[in-house]
DOSE-102052 format. One record per residue (C-alpha): z, x, y; residue number from 1. Coordinates in steps of 0.25 Angstrom, whole numbers, plus 2048, in hexadecimal, padded with zeros to 3 digits. Each point is the difference from the previous one (the first is absolute). Example, Ala and Ser with C-alpha at 12.3 -4.5 7.8 and 13.67 -1.06 7.14 Angstrom:
! DOSE-102052
- c3 | c1 | c2 | resi
- 81F | 831 | 7EE | 1
- 7FE | 806 | 80E | 2
//
This chain:
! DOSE-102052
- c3 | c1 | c2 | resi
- 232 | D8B | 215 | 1
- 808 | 80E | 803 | 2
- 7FF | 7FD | 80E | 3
- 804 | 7F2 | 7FE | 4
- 80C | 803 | 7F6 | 5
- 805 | 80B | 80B | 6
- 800 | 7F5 | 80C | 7
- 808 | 7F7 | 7F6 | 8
- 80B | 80A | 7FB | 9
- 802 | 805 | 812 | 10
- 800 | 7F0 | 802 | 11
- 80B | 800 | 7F5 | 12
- 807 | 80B | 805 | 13
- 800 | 7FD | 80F | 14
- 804 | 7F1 | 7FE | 15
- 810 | 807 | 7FD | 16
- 7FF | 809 | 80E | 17
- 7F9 | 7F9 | 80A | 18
- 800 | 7F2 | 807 | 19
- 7F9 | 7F5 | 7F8 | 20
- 803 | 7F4 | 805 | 21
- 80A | 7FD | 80F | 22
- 80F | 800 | 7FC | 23
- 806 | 7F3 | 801 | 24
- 80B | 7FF | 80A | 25
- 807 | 7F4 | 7F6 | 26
- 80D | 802 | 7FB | 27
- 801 | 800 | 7F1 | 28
- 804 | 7F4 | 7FD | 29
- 80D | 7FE | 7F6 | 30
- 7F9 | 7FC | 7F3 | 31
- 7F7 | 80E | 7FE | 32
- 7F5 | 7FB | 7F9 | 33
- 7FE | 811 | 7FB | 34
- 7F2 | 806 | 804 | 35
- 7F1 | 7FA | 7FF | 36
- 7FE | 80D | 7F9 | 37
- 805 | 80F | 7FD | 38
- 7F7 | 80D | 801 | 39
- 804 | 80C | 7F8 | 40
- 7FD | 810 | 801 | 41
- 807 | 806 | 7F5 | 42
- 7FB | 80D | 804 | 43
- 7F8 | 803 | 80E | 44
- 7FD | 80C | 7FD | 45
- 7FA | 7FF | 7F4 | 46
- 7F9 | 7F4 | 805 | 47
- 7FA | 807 | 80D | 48
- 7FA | 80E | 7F8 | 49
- 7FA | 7F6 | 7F6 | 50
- 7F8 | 7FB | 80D | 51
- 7FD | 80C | 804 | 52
- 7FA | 804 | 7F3 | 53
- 7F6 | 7F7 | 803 | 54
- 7FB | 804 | 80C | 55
- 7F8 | 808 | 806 | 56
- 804 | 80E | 805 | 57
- 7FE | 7FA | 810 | 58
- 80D | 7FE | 809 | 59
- 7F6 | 7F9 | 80A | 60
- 800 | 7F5 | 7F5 | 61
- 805 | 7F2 | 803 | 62
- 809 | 7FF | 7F1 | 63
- 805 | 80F | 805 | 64
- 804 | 7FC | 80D | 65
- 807 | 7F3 | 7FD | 66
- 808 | 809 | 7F4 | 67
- 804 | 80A | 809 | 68
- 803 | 7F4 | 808 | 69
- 80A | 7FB | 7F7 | 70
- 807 | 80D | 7FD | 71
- 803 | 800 | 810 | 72
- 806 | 7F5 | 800 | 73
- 809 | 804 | 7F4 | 74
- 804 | 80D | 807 | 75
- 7FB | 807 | 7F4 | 76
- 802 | 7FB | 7F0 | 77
- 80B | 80B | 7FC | 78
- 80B | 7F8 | 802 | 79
- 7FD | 7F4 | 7FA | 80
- 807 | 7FE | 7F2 | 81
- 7F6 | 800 | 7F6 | 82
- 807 | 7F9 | 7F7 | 83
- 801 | 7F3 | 807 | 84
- 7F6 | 7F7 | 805 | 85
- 7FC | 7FD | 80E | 86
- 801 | 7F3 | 803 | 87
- 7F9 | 7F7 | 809 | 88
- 805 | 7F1 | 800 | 89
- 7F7 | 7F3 | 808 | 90
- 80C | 7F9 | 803 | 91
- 7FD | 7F1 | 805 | 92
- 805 | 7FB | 80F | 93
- 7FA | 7FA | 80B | 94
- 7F3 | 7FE | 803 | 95
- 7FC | 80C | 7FA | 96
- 805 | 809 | 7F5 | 97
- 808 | 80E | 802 | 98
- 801 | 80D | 7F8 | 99
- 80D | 808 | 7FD | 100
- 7FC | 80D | 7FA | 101
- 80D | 809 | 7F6 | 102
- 7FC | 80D | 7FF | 103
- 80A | 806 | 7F5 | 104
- 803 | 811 | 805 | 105
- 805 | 80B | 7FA | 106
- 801 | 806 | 80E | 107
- 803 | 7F9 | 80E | 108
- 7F4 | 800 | 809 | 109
- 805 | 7FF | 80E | 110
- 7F3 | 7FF | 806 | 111
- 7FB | 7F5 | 7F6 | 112
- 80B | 7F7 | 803 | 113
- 7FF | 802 | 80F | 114
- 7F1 | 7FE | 7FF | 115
- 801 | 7F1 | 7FA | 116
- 80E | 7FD | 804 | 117
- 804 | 801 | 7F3 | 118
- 80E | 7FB | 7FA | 119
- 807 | 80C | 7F6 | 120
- 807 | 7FC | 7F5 | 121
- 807 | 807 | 7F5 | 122
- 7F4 | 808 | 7FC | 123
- 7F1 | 7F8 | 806 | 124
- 7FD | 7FC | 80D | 125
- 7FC | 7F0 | 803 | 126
- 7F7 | 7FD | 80B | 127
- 7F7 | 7F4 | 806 | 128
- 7F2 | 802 | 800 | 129
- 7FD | 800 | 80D | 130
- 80C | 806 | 803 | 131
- 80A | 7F9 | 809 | 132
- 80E | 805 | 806 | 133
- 80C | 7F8 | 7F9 | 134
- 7FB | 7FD | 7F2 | 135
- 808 | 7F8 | 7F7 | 136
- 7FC | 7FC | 7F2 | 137
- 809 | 7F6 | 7F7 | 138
- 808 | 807 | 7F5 | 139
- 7F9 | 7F7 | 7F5 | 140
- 7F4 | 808 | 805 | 141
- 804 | 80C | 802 | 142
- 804 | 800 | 7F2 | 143
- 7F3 | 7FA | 7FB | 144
- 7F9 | 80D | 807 | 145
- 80A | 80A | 7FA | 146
- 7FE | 7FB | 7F1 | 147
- 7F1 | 7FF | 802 | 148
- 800 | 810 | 805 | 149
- 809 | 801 | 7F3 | 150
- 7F8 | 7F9 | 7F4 | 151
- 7F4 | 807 | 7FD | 152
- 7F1 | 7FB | 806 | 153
- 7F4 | 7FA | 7FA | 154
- 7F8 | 80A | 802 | 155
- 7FF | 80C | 80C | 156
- 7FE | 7F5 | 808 | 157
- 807 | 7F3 | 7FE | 158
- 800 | 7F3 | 806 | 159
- 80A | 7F5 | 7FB | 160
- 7FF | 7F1 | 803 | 161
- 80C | 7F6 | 7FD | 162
- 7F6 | 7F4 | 7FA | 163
- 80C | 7F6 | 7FE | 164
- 804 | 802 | 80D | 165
- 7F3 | 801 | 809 | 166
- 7FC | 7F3 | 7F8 | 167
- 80D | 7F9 | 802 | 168
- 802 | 803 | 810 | 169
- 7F2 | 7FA | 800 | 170
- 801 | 7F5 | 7F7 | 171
- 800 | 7F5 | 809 | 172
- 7F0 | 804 | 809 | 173
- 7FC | 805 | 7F1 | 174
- 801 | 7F1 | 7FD | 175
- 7FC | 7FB | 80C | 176
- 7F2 | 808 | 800 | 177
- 7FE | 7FB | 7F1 | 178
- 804 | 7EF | 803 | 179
- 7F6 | 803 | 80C | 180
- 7F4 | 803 | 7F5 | 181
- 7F6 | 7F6 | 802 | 182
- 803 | 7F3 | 7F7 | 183
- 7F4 | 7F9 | 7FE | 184
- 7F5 | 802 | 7F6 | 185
- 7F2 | 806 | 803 | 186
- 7F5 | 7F6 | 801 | 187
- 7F9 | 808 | 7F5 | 188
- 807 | 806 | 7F5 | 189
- 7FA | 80A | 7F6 | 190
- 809 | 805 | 7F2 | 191
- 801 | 80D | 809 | 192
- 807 | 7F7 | 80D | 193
- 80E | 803 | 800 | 194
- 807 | 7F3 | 804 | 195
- 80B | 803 | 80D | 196
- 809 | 7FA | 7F5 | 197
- 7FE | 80C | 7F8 | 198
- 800 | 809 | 809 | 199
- 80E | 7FD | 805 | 200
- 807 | 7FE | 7F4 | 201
- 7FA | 80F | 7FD | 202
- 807 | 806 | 80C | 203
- 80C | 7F8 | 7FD | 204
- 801 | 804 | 7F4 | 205
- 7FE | 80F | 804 | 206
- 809 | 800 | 80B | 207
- 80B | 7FB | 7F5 | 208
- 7FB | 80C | 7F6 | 209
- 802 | 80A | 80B | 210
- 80C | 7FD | 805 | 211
- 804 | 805 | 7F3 | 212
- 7FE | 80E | 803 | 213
- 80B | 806 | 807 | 214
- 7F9 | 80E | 805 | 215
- 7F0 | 805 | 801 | 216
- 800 | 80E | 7FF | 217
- 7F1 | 808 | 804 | 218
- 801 | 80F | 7FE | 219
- 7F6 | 809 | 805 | 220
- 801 | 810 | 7F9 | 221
- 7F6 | 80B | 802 | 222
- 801 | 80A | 7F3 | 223
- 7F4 | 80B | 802 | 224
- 7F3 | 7F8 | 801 | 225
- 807 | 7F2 | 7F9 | 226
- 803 | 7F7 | 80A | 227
- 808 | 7F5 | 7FA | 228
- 804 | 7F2 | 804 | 229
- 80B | 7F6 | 7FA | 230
- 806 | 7F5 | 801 | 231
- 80C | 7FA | 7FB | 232
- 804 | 7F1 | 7FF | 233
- 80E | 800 | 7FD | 234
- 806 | 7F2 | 7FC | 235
- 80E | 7F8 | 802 | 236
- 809 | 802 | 7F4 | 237
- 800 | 7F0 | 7F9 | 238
- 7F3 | 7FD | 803 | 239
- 7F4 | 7FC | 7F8 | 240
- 7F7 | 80A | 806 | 241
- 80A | 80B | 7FC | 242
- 7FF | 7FB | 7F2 | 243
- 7F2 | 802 | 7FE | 244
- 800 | 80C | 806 | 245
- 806 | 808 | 7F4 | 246
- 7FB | 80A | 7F8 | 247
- 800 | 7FA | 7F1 | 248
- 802 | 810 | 7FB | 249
- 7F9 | 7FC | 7F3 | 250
- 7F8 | 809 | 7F7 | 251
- 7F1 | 801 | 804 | 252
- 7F4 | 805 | 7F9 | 253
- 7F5 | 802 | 809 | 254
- 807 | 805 | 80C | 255
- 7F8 | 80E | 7FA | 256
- 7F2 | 7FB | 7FC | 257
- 7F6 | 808 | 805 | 258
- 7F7 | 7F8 | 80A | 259
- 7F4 | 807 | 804 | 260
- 7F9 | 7F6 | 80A | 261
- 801 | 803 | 80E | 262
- 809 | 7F5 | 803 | 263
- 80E | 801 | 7F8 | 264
- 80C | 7F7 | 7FF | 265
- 80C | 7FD | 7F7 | 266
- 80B | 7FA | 800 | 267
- 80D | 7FE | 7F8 | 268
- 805 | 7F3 | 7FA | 269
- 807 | 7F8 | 80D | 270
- 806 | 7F1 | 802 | 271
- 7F2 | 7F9 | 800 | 272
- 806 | 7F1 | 7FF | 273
- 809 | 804 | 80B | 274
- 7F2 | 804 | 809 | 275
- 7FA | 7F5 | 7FE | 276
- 80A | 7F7 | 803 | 277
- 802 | 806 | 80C | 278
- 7F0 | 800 | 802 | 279
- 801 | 7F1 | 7FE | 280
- 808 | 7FD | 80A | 281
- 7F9 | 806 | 80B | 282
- 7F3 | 7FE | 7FD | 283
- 7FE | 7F4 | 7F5 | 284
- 7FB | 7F6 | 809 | 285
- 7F6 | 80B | 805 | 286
- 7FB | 802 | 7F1 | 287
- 800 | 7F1 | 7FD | 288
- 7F6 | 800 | 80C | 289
- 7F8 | 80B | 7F8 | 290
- 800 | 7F8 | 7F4 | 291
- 80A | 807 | 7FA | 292
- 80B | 7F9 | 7F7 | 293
- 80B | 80B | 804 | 294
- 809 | 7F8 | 7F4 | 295
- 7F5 | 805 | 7F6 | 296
- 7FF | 80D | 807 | 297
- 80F | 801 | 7FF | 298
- 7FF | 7FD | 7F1 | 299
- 7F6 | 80B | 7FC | 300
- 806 | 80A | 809 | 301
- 80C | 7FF | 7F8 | 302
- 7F9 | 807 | 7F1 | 303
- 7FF | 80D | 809 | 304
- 80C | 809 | 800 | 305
- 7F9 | 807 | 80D | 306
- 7FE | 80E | 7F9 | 307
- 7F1 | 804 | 803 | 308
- 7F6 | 80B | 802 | 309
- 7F3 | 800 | 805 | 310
- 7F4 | 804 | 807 | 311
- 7F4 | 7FC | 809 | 312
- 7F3 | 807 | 804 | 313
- 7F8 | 7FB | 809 | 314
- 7F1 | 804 | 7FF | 315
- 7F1 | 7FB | 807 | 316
- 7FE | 7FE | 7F3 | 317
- 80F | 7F5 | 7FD | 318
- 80C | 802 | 7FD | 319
- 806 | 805 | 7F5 | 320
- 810 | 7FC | 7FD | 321
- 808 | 802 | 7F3 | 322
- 80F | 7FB | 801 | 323
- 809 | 7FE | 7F6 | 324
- 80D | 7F6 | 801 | 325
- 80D | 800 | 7F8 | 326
- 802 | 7F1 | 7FB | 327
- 80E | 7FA | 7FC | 328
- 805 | 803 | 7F1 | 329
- 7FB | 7F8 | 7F7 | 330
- 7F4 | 7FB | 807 | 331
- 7F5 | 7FD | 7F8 | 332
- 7F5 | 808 | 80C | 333
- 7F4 | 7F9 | 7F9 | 334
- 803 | 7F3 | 7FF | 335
- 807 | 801 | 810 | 336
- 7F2 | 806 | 806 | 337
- 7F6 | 7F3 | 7F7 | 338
- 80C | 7F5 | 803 | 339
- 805 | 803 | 80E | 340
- 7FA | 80E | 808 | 341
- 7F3 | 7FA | 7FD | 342
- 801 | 7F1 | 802 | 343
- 808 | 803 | 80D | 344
- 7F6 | 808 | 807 | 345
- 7F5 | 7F7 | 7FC | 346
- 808 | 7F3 | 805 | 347
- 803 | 808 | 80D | 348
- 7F0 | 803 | 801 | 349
- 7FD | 7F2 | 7FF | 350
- 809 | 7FD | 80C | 351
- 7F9 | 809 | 809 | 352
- 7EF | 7FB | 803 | 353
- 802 | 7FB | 80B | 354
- 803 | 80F | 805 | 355
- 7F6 | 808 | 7F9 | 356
- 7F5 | 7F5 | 805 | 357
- 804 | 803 | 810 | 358
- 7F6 | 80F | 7FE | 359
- 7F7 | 7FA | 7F3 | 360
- 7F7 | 7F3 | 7FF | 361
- 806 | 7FE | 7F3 | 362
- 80F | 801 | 7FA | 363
- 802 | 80E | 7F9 | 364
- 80D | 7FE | 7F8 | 365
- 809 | 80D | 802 | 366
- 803 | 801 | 7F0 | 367
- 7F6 | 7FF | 7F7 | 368
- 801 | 801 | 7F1 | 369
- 7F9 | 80A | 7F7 | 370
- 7FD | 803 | 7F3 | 371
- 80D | 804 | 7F6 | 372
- 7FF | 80B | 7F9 | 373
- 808 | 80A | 7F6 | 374
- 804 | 80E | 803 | 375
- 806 | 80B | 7F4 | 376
- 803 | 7F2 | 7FA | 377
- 806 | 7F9 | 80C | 378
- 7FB | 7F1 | 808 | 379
- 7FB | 805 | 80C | 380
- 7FF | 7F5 | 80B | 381
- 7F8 | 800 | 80D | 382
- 7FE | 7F9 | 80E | 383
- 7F6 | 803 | 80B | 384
- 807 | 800 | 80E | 385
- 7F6 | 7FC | 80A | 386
- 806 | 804 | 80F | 387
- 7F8 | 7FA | 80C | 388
- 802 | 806 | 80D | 389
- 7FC | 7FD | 80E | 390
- 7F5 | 806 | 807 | 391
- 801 | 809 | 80D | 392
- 7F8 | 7F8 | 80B | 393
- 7F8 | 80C | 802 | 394
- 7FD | 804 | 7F1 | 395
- 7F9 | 7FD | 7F3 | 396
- 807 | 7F3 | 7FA | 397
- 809 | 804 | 7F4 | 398
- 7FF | 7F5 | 7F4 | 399
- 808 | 805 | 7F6 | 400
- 808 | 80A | 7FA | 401
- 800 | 800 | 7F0 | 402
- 809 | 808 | 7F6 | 403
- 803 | 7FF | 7F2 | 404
- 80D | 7FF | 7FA | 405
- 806 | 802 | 7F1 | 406
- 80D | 7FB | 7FB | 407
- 807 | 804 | 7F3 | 408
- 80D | 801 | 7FB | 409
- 807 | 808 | 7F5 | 410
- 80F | 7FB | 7FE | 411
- 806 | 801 | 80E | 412
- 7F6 | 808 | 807 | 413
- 7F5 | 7FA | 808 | 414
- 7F4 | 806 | 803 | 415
- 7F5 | 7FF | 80A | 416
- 7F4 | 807 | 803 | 417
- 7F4 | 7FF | 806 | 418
- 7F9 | 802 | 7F2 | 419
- 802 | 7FF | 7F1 | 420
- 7FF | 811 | 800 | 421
- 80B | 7FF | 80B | 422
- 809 | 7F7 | 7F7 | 423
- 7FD | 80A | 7F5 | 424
- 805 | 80A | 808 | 425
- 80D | 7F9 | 803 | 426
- 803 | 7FA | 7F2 | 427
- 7FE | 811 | 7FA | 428
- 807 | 805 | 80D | 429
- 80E | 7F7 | 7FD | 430
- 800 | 800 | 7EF | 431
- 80C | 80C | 801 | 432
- 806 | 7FC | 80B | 433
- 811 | 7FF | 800 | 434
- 808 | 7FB | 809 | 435
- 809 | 80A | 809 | 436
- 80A | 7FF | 809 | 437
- 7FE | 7FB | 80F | 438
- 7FF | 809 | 80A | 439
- 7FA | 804 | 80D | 440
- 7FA | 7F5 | 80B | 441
- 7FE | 7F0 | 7FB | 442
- 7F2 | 801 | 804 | 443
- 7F6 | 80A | 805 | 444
- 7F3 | 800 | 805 | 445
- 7F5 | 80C | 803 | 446
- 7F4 | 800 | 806 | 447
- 7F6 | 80A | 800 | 448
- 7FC | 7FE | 810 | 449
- 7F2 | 806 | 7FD | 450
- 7FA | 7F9 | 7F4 | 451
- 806 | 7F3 | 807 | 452
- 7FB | 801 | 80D | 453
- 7F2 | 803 | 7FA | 454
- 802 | 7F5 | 7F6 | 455
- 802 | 7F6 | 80D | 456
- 7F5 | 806 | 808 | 457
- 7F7 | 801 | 7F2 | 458
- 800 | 7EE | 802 | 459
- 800 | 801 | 80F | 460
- 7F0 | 7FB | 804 | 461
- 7F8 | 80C | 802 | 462
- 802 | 806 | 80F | 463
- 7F8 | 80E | 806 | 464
- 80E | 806 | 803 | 465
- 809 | 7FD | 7F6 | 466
- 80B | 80B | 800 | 467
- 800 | 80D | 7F5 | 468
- 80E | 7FD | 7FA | 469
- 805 | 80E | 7FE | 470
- 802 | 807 | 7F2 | 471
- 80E | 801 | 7F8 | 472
- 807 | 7F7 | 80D | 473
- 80D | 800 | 7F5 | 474
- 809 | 7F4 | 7FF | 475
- 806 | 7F6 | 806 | 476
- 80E | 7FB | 7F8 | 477
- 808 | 7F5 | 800 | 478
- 80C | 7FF | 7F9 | 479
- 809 | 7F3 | 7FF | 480
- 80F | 7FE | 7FB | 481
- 80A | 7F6 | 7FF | 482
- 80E | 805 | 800 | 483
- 80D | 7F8 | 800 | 484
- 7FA | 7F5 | 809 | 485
- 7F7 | 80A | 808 | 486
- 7F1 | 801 | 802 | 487
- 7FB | 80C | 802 | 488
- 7F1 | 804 | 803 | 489
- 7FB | 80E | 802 | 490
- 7F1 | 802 | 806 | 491
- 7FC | 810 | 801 | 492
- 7F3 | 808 | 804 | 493
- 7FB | 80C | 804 | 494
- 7FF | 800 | 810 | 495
- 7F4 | 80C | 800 | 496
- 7F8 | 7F7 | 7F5 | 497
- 800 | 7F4 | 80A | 498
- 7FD | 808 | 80A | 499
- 7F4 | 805 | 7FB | 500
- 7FD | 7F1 | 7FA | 501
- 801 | 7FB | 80F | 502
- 7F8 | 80C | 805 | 503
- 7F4 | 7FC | 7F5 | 504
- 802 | 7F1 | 805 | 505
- 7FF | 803 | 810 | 506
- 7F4 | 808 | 7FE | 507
- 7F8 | 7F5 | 7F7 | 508
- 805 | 7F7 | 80B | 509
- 7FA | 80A | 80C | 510
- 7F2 | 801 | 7F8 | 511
- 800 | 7F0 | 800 | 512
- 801 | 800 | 80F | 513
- 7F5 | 808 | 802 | 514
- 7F6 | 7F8 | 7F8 | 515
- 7FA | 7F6 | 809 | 516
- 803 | 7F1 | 800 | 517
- 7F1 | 7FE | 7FD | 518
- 7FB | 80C | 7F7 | 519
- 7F6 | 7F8 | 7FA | 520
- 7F8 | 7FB | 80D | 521
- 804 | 80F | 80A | 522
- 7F3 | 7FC | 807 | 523
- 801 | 7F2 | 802 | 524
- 7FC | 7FD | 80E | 525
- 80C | 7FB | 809 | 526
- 802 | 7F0 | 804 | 527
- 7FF | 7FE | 80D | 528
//
């Protein structure tokens, strides 16, 4: 994984100094569609020693030499104001994109600009990557480059596509590939056969939500051992998807609740109607091929505020859940978990035999009710989830995957466990709590990576050389915000803790090559 990580930050970096793709010899033509995409550096330095920390203490090394590499090209990094971004803009023309690089300086660099034919401005440098003799760059661009150097980056490496505008300029093959999708219907069908139908008004429908985001932004930052990956949709002003996309601010009560499972989420109270409408016009025709009335999904949807916390464990032995989810003022959670959770989930099961009979002889319903029962004087309800999977060609067939779940409401909270203990636990857990102001990330999730990937393993089928998950790997954190019409998601973990998971995972793999195909039958006399 370090090694792997390395590679992709020198690619990163190289792609701003060193020929990528042949410079087009077409003339810029008058209506500058602006760049396919922009590459920030706030910091090179920074960004270079943090690689370095990395690696090992050898200059022989491939990561070293390519470093050293791209110091020598930039004459040295000294010079290069560190409070503005390098810039790196693919800029369409031709047969073949181009690249013209700003680098902002706080002190000339003579050398530099003569080793790329570089054009000086007030205070940066614009060249052509490859560099040609004679460069000329449209002022709209030029000015684009300056104010991306400017506005601070995403991360300590940035990289910035214009949606709207990639989407728009190819609009018209985007369609074309999409009206090309076979029409006609399958000779067979199954409830899991998506017509092309469905398929294409899915894409359609996709390409009209995404041409509402005007700018993706993915950020990559190193901080001591965290590396940290984001993303950023940011919206049009006007439109319905910036709409949704706004934090509701209100008050929320479990944004603290201790979670003790290995698997955490929560999440703060967001525009759930607003989701699910957009959800239903991309993919209702999907889920009406599932069985899934997305009108009554929509209906049920709407009793949540989308305030949640929660966690999974995932054992040889099941999994264990407890979750607990904020319903709308005035809901009566009892009656809404007997009269439309419940029914729903059953009337969906009922829709779906045909898929569980393709692995079993016989229909398994994926819900089931159980028994109700009453917990510190509250209705507990219950359902059994039966999950059938496919099995590997190679390996034992797997039937079915049970687990109970209990439902129970008390007001506005809803609770579910995997147990009546567990929703005992919940209801005691939540009697005190008060409602406080919002603050922090809309949602976050964590995942112990080492009590998860043994969990996985744990219902994997029995193999000689399964791989020895190291202790305390730490956690892997995502964090998710909506802010004025932005999307934000955030994905950190510790690069030394998936290095050692890789280590652990290539050595089961090198033991499993050594195993003979035929263990069993070693002395088996050889067919002629």
């Amino acid at each position: 994984m370090k090694k792997a990580f390395l590679n992709f930050l020198v690619f990163c970096l190289l792609a701003g100094f060193i020929p990528i793709m042949p410079q087009s010899a077409a003339a810029q033509e008058e209506a500058d569609p602006g760049p396919y995409l922009i590459l920030k550096i706030p910091d090179i330095e920074k960004l270079l020693s943090d690689v370095e920390t990395f690696m090992p203490p050898n200059p022989q090394s491939k990561a070293t030499q390519q470093l050293n590499m791209i110091r020598m090209m930039l004459f040295g990094t000294d010079w290069i104001d560190p409070g503005r971004s390098i810039v790196a803009a693919m800029l369409p023309g031709g047969k073949q994109p181009e690249f013209i690089l700003l680098v902002p300086f706080q002190t000339a660099n003579n050398d530099f600009q003569k080793s790329l034919n570089a054009v000086m401005g007030e205070d940066y440098y614009l060249a052509s990557v490859p560099p040609k003799p004679n460069l000329t760059v449209s002022p709209s661009i030029e000015s684009e480059l300056i104010d991306a150097s400017i506005i601070p980056a995403a991360g300590d490496l940035a990289i910035e596509i214009p949606a709207n505008g990639l989407i728009s300029m190819f609009e018209v093959p985007i369609t074309a590939a999409i009206n090309e999708i076979e029409t006609a219907q399958p000779a067979q069908t199954t409830p899991s056969a998506f017509s092309p139908q469905d398929i294409q008004n899915m894409l359609r429908e996709i390409i009209n939500i995404s041409k509402q985001v005007d700018v993706v932004q993915i950020g990559l930052s190193l901080n001591g051992d965290i590396f940290t990956v984001g993303v950023d949709f940011n919206t049009l002003p006007g439109t319905k998807l910036a709409e949704i996309l706004i934090d509701s601010d209100s008050d929320s009560r479990l944004t603290h609740y201790p979670i003790s499972l290995p698997i955490k989420f929560y999440s703060r109270a967001y525009n759930v109607q607003g989701v699910t409408d957009l959800m239903e016009s991309a993919f209702a025709g999907l889920y009406g091929q599932l069985g899934i009335d997305f009108n009554e999904m929509a209906e049920m949807s709407a009793t949540f505020t989308g305030e949640m916390a929660g966690g999974i464990s995932i054992t040889q032995d099941g999994l264990v859940m407890e979750t607990i989810a904020v319903l709308k003022p005035g809901t009566d959670g009892e009656a809404f978990i007997r009269d439309t959770y419940l029914p729903w989930m059953e009337q969906y099961s009922k829709m779906l035999p045909e898929l569980t009979s393709q692995q079993t002889d016989q229909p398994i319903p994926m819900y089931e009710r159980t028994a109700d029962s009453t917990v510190s004087g509250i209705k507990v309800m219950g359902v059994r989830t039966n999950i059938v999977l496919p099995a590997p060609p190679d390996g034992p067939k797997i039937n079915n995957i049970a687990y109970n779940t209990r439902i129970a409401a008390v007001d506005d909270l809803m609770f579910i466990a995997s147990n009546d203990a567990g929703i005992e636990k919940l209801i005691n857990g939540t009697r005190d709590l008060v409602s406080m102001p919002a603050g922090g990330p809309l949602g976050r999730v964590e995942f112990d990576l080492g009590s998860y990937l043994k969990g996985i393993q744990s219902l994997m089928p029995a193999k000689q050389n399964t791989a020895a998950i190291p202790e305390n790997l730490g956690n892997m954190t995502m964090l998710i915000g909506m802010y004025n019409g932005k999307l934000s998601i955030q994905n950190s973990f510790n690069v030394q803790v998936i290095d050692r998971l890789i280590s652990a995972i290539g050595a089961a793999a090198s033991k499993q090559k050594q195993i003979p195909a035929d263990s069993n039958n070693a002395n088996a006399p050889e067919t002629p």
